[in-house]
N, C-alpha and C positions, 0 to 999 in steps of 0.2 A: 477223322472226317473224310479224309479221301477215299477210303475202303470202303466207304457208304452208301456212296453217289448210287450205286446200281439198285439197291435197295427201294429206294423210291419209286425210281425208274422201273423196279425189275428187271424185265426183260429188254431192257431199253439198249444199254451200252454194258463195255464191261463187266460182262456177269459174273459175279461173284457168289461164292455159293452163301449161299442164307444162315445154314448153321455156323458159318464161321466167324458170325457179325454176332459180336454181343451189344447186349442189350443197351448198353450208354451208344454204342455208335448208331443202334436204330432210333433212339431217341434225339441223337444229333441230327442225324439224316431227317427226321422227321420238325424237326427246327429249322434248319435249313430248306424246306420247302415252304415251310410256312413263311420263313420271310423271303423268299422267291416270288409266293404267289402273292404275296403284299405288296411287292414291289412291281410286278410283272399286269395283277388283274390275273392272272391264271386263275380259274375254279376249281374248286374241289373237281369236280367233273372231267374238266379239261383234261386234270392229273391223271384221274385214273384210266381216261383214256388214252395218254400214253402209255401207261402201266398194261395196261391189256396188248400194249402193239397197235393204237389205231394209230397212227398218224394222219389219216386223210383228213382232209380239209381244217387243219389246224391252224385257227389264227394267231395273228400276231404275237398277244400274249401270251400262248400256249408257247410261241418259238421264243418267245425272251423267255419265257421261263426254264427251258431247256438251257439256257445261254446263261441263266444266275444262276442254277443249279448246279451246270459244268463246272461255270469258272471257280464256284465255292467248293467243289472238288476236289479241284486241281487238273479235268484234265484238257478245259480249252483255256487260254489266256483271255483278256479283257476286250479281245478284238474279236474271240472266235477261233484263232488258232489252235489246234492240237496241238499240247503238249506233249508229243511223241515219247517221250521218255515216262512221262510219268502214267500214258496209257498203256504202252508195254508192259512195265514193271508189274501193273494193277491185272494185265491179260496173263503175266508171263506166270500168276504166282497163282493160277486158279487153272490153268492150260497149256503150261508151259511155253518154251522165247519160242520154237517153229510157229505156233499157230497166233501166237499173240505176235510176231514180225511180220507174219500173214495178215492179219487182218488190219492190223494199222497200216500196212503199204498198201492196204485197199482203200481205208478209208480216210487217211491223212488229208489227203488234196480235197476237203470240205469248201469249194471255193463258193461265195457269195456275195452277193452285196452289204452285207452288213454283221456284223456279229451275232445277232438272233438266228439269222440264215444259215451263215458257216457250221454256227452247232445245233441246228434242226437237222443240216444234211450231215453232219456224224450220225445223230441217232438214228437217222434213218437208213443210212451206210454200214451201221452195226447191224440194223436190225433184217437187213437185207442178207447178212453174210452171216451172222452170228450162227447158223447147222453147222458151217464149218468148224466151228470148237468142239462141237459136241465126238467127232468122228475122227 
């Protein structure tokens, strides 16, 4: 389940590359959204404009939905917090510890008011930084 999360996401957080995800974890992943967006009011819509990289003007739902999505994961806890260890491990095995120690010391400090917040501003902290894995 936790090898997933990015899947939905795509280019959201923690990329993971696609061919390495078989098919029961994309079908999890894709379970997992759906009771996200059940919970959350997220729209189909909403989703996939995270999935393309929009973040602008996302509301509410769109950020709790980031925030079910995380924590069913594993990589923010129920408050929002990074789970630093288990975003590493997930960065470290797709781009190895230098760039995935990198990019979590960038984006750890998610601070916000609320837990939908704290894990809007990962994705949006991953998705600001995220060229550097590639290079």
């Amino acid at each position: 389940m936790k090898t997933i999360a990015c899947l939905v996401l795509a280019s959201a957080i923690v990329a993971c590359a696609t061919a390495a995800i078989t098919e029961e974890q994309r079908d999890a992943a894709r379970q997992l959204a759906g009771k996200c967006m059940q919970q959350t009011g997220a729209t189909e819509d909403d989703v996939n404009r995270l999935r393309s990289g929009d973040t602008e003007n996302a509301d509410r739902n769109t950020r709790c939905f980031v925030q079910c999505f995380f924590q069913g994961a594993g990589f923010v806890d129920q408050d929002g917090n990074v789970q630093t260890e288990e975003l590493t491990q997930k960065l470290a095995s797709e781009y190895g510890q230098e760039k995935a120690d990198e990019l979590v010391a960038r984006c750890r400090n998610n601070a916000g008011p609320d837990a939908c917040e704290r894990s809007f501003r990962l994705l949006q902290c991953y998705m600001e930084n995220r060229a550097t894995l590639m290079f």
